[in-house]
Residue frames relative to the residue before (quaternion, step in Angstrom):
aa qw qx qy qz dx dy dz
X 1.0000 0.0000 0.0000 0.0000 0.00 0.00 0.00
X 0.5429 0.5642 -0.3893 0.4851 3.61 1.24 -0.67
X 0.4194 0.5527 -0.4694 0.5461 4.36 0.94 0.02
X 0.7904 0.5073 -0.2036 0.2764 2.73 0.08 -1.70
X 0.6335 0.4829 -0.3014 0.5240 3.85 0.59 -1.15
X 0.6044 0.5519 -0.3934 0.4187 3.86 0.90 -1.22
X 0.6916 0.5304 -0.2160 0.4402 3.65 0.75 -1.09
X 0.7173 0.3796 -0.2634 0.5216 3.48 0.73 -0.67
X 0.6251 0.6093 -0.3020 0.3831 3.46 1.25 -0.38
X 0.6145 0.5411 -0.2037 0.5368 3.28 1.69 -1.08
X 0.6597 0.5055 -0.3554 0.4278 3.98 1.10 -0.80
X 0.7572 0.3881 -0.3588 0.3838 3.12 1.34 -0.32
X 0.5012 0.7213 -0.4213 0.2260 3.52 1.39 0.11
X 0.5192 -0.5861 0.2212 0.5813 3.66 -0.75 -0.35
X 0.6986 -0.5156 0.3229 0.3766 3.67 -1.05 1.18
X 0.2773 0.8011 -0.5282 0.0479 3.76 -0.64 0.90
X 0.4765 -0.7042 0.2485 0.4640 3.72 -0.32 0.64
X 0.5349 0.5813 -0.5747 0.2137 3.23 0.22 1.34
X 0.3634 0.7105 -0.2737 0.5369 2.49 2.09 -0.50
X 0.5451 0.6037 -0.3557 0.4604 3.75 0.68 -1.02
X 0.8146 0.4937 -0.1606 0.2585 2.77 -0.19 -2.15
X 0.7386 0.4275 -0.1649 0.4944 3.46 1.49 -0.92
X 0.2258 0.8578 -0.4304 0.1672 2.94 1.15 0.82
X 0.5489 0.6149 -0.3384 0.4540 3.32 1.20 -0.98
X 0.6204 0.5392 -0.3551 0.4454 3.52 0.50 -1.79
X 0.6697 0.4460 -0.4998 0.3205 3.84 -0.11 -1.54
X 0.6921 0.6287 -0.2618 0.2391 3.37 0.71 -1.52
X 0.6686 0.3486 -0.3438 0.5597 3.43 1.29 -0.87
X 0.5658 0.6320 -0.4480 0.2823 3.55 0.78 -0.13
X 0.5757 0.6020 -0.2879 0.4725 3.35 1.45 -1.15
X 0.6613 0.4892 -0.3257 0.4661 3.37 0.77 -2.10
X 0.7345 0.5245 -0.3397 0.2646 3.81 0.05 -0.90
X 0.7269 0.4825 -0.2059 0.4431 3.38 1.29 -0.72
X 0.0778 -0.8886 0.4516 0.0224 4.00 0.04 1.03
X 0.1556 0.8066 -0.4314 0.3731 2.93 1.87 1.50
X 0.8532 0.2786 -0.1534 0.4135 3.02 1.32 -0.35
X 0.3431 -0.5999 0.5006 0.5214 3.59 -0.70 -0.66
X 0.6809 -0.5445 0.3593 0.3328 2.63 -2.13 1.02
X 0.5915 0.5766 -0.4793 0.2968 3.99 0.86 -0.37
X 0.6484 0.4328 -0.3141 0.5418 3.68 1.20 -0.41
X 0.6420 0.4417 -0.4565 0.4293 3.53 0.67 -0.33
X 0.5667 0.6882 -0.2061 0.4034 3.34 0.87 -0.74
X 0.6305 0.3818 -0.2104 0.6422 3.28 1.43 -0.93
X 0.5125 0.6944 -0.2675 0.4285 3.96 0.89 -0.74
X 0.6822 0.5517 -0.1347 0.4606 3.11 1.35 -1.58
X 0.7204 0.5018 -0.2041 0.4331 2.95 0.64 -1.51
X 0.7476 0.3713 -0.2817 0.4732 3.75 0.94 -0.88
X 0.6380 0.4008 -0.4471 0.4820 3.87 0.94 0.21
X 0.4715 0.5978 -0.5154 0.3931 3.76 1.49 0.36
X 0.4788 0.6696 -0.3461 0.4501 3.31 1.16 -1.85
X 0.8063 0.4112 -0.2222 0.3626 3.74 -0.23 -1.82
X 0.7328 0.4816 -0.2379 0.4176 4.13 1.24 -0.97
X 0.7054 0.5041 -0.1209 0.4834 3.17 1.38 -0.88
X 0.7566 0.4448 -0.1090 0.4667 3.42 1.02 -1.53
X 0.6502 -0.6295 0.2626 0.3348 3.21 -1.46 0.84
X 0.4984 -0.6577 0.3436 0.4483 3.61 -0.36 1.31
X 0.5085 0.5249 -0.4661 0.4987 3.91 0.59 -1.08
X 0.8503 0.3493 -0.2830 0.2737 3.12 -0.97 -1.13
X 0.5133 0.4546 -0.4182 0.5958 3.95 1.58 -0.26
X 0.6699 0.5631 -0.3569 0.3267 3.58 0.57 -0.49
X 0.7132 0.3770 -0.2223 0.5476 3.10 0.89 -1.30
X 0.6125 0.4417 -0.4648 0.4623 4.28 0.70 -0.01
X 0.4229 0.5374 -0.5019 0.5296 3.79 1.55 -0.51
X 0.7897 0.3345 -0.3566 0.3705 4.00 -0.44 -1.34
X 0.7903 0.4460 -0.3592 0.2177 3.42 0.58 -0.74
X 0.5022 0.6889 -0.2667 0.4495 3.22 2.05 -0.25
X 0.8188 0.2556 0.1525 0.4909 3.32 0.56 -1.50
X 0.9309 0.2213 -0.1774 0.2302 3.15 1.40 -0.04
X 0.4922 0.5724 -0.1792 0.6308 2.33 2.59 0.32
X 0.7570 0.3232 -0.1264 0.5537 3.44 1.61 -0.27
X 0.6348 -0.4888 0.5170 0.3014 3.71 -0.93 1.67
X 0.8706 0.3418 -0.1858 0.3013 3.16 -0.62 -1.70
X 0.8023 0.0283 -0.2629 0.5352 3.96 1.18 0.59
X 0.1568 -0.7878 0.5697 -0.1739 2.62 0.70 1.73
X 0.1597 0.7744 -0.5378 -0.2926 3.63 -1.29 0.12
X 0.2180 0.6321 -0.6405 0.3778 2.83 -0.04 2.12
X 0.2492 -0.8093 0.4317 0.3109 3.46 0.44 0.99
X 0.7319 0.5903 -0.2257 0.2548 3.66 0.35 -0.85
X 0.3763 0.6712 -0.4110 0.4889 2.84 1.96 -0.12
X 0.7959 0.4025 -0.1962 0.4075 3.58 0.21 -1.29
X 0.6033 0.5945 -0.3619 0.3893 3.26 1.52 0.36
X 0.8084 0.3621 0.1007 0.4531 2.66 1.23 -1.97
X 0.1175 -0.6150 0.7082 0.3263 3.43 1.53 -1.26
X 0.9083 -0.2157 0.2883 0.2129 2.80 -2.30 -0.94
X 0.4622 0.7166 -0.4178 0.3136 3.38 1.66 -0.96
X 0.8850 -0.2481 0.3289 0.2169 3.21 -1.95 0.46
X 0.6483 0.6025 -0.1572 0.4382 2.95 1.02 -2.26
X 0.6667 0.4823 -0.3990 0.4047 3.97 0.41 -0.89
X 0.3984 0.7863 -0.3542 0.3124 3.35 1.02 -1.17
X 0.8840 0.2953 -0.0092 0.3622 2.79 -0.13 -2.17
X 0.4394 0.6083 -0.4128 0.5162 3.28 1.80 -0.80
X 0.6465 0.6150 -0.2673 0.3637 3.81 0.12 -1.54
X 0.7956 0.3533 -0.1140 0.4788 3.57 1.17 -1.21
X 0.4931 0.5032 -0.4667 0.5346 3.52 1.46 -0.30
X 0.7210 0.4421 -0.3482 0.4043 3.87 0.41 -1.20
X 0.5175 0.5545 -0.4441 0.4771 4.11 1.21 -0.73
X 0.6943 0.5561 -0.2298 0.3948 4.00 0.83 -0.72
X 0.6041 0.3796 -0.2782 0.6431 3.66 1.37 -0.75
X 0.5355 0.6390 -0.3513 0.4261 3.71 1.10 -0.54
X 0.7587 0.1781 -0.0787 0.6216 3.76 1.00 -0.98
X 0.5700 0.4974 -0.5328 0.3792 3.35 0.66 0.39
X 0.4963 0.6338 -0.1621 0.5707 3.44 1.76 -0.47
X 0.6307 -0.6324 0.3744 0.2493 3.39 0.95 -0.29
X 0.7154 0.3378 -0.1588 0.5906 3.64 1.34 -0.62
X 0.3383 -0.8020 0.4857 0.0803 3.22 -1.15 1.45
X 0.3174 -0.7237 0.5506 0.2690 3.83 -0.49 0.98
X 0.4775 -0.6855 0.5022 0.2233 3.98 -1.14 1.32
X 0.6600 -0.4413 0.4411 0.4184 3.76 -0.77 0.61
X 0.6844 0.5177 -0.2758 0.4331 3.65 0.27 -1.75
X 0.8882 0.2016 -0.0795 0.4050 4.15 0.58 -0.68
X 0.6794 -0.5436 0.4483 0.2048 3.09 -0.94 0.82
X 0.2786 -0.6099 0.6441 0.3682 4.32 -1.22 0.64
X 0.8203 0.4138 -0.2762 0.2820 3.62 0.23 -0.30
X 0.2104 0.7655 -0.4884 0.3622 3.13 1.55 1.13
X 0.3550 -0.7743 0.4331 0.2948 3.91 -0.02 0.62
X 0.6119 0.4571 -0.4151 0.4943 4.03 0.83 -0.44
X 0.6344 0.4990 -0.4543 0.3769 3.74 1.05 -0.37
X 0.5677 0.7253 -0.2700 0.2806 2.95 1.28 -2.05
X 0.7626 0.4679 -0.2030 0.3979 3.29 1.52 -1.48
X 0.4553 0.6187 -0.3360 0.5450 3.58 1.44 -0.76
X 0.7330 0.4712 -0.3307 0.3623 3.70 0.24 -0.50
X 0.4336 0.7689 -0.1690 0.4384 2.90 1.96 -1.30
X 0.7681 0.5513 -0.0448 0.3227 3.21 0.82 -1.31
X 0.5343 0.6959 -0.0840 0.4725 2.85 1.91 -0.72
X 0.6698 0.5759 -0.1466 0.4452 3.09 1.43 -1.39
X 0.5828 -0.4270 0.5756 0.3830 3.41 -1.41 -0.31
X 0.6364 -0.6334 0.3060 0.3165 3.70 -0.94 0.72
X 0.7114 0.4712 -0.1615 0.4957 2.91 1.40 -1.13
X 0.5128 0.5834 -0.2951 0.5564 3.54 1.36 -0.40
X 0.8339 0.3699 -0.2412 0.3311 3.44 0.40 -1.00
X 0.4586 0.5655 -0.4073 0.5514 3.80 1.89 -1.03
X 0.7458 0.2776 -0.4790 0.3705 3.89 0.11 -0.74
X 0.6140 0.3648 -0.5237 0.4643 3.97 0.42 -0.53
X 0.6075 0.6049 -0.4289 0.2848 3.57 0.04 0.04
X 0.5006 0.6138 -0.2054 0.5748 3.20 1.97 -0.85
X 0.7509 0.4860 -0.3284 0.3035 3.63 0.51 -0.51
X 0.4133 0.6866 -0.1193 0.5861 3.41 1.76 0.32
X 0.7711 0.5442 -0.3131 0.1059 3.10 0.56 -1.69
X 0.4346 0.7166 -0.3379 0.4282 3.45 1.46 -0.27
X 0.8502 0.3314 -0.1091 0.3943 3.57 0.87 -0.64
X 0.2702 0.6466 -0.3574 0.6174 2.56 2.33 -0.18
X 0.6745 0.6082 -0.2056 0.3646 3.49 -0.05 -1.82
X 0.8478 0.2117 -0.2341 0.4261 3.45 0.55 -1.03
X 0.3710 0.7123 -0.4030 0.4389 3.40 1.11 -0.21
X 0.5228 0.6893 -0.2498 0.4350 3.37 0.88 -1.92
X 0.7020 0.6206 -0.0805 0.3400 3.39 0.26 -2.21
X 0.6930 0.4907 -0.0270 0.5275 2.97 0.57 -1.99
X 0.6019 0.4858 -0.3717 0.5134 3.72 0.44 -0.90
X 0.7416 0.4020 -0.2572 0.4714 3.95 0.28 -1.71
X 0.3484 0.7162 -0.5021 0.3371 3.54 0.74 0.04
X 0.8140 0.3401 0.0908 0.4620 2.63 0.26 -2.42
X 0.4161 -0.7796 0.3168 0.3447 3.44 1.24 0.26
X 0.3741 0.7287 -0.4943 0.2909 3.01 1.02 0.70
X 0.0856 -0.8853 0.4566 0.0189 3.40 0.79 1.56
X 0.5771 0.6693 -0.3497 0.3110 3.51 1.04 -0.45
X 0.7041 0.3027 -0.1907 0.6134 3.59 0.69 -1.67
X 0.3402 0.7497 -0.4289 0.3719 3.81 0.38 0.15
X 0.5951 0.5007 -0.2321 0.5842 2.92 0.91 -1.98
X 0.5259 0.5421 -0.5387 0.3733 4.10 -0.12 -0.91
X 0.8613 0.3114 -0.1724 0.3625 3.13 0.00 -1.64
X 0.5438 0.5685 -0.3834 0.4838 3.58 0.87 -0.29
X 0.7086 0.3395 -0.3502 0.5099 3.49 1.05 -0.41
X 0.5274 0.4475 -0.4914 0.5292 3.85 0.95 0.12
X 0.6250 0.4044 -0.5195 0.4195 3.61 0.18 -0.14
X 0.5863 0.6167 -0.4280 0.3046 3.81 0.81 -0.80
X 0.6942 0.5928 -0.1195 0.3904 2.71 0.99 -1.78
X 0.4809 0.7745 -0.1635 0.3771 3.67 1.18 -0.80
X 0.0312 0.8605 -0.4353 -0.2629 3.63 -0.15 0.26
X 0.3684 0.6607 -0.4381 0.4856 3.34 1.66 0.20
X 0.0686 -0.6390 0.7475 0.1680 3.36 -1.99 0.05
X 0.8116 -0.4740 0.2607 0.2205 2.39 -2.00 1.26
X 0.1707 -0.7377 0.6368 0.1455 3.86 -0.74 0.58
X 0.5907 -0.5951 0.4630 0.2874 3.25 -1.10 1.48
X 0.7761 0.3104 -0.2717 0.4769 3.74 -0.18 -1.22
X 0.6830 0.4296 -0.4229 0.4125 3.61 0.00 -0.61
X 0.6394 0.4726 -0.3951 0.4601 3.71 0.99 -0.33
X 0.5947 0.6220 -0.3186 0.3974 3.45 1.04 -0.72
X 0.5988 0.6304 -0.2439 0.4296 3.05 1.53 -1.48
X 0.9209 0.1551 -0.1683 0.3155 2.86 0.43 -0.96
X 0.1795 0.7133 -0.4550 0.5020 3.59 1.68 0.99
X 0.7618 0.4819 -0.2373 0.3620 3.17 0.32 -1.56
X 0.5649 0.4969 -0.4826 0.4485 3.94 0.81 -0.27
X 0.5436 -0.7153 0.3883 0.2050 3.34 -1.10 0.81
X 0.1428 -0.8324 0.4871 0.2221 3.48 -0.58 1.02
X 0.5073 -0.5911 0.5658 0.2705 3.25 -1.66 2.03
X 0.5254 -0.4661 0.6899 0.1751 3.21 -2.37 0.45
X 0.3476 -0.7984 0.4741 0.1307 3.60 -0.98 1.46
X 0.6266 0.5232 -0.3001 0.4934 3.05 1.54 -0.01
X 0.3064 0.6680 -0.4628 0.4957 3.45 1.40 0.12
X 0.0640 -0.6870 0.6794 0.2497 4.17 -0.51 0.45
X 0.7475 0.4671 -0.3827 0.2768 3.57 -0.07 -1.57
X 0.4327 0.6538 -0.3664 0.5010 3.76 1.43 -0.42
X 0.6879 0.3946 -0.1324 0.5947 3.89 0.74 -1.63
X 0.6573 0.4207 -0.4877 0.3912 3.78 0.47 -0.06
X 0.8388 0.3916 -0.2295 0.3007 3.38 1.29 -0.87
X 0.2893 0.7653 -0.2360 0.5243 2.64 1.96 1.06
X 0.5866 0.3989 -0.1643 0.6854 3.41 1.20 -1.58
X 0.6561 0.4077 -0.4741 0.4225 4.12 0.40 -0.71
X 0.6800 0.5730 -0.3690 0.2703 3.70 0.80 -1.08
X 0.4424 0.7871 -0.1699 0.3949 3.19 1.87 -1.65
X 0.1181 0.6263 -0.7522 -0.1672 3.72 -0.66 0.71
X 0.7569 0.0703 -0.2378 0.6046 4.34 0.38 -0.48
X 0.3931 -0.6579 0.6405 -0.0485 2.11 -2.23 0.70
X 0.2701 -0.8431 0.4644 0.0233 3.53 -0.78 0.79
X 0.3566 0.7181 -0.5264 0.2831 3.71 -0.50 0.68
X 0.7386 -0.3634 0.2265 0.5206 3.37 -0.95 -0.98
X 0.7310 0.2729 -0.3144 0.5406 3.32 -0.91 0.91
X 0.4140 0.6703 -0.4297 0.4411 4.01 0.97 0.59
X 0.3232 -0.7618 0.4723 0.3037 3.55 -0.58 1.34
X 0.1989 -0.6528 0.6388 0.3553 3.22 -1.14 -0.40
X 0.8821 -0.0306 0.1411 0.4484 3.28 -1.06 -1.75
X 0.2290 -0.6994 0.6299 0.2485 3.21 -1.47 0.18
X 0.6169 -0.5861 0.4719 0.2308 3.33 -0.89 0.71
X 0.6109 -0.6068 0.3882 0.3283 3.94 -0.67 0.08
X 0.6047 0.3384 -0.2807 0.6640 3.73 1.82 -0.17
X 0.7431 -0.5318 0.3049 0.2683 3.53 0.68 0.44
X 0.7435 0.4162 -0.3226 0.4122 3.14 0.96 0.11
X 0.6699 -0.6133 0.3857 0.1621 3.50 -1.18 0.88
X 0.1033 0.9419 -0.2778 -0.1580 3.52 -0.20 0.76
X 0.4039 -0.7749 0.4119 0.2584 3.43 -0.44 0.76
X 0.7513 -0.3926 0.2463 0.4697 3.32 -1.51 0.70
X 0.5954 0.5533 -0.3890 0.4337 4.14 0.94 -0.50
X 0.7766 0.3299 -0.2621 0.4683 3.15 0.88 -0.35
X 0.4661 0.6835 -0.3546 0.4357 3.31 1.37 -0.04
X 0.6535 0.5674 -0.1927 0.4624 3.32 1.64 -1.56
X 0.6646 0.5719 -0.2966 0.3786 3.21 1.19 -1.42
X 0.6079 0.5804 -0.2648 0.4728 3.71 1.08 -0.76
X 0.8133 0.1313 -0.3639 0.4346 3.46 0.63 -0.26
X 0.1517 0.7020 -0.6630 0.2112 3.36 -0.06 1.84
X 0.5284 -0.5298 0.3861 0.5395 3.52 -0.61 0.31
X 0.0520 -0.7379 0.6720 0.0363 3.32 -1.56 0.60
X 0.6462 -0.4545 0.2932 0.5384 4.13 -0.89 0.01
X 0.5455 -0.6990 0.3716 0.2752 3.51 -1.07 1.11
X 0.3675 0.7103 -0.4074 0.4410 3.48 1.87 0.30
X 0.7648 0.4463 -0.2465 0.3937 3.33 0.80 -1.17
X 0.6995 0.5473 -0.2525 0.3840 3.30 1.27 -1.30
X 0.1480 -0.7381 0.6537 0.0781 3.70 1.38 -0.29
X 0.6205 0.3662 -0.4880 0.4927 3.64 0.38 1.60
């Protein structure tokens, strides 16, 4: 299962041609893993074809306009909790603590409540350790999900449809409602996206750190890839 989180972590990063290039790998990663059903893998599939096949721009620019021009699929989970209030803060710093108590340092440049990290960390864990921290989310996961089939965006959906699988929590009616009910902004709105970039102290895209490793060093989507080679099923605790 520790493959598996790596892979879903990368579909949600921003779309670079390594990502591309590793298109083949995601695929055996998906096929290999019968954590799921075949309707979500299937959907999995289809979006690491889009990313191997399709024109890298044009995955890029549906990455910014999805996830990065719009509040309401944010993947910063705590946004859709907290917004701006105090509360995220502390939320942001309680998760930066389980983050280094764990061994893995979070880079100045990025946020703990970035969701491709949130997952990378995920990965780290014991299976059973990680489906339940994975549950604590699942509400925002869930709507995202929602949101996403809206906009037909039937592909990255699938992602989240496979965190809910993966999840041992279920969805909670009101907390989904809760967080439905916040209004979703228009990415094509600029003066909306300026006061966004004004609100914004980091930013995220290409060239955005993420994690550091426990010897200090930062890894990049190559090393992200390199990790989900098969290793002993001791380690993977999947």
């Amino acid at each position: 299962m520790a493959r598996l989180f790596k892979a879903l972590s990368l579909l949600l990063a921003y779309p670079t041609a390594e990502i591309a290039e590793a298109g083949p790998a995601l695929i055996e990663v998906i096929g290999g893993d019968r954590s799921l059903p075949d309707n979500i893998r299937t959907g999995l599939r289809r979006l690491v074809t889009a990313m191997s096949t399709g024109d890298l721009m044009e995955a890029q620019e549906r990455y910014v306009q999805l996830f990065d021009r719009s509040r309401s699929l944010s993947l910063h989970l705590f946004e859709h909790v907290h917004g701006e209030s105090r509360d995220r803060g502390q939320a942001m710093a309680d998760l930066q603590d389980v983050y280094e108590r764990h061994g893995m340092m979070v880079n100045a440049r990025e946020l703990p409540d970035y969701l491709p990290m949130f997952l990378e960390f995920l990965s780290t864990l014991p299976a059973d350790e990680a489906r339940q921290m994975l549950g604590e989310p699942i509400h925002v996961l869930a709507a995202i999900r929602i949101r996403l089939e809206k906009k037909a965006e039937q592909d990255y959906a699938a992602v989240f449809a496979a965190l809910e699988h993966l999840a041992t929590a279920t969805v909670d009616a009101t907390e989904l409602q809760a967080v439905l009910a916040e209004p979703e902004d228009d990415p094509n709105d600029l003066q909306a996206l300026d006061r966004i970039w004004e609100e914004e102290v980091v930013t995220f895209g290409p060239g955005a750190a993420g994690t550091v490793a426990p010897d200090g060093q930062c890894p990049s989507v190559r090393d992200i890839l390199n990790r989900m080679s098969p290793v002993p099923e001791e380690r993977t605790h999947g």
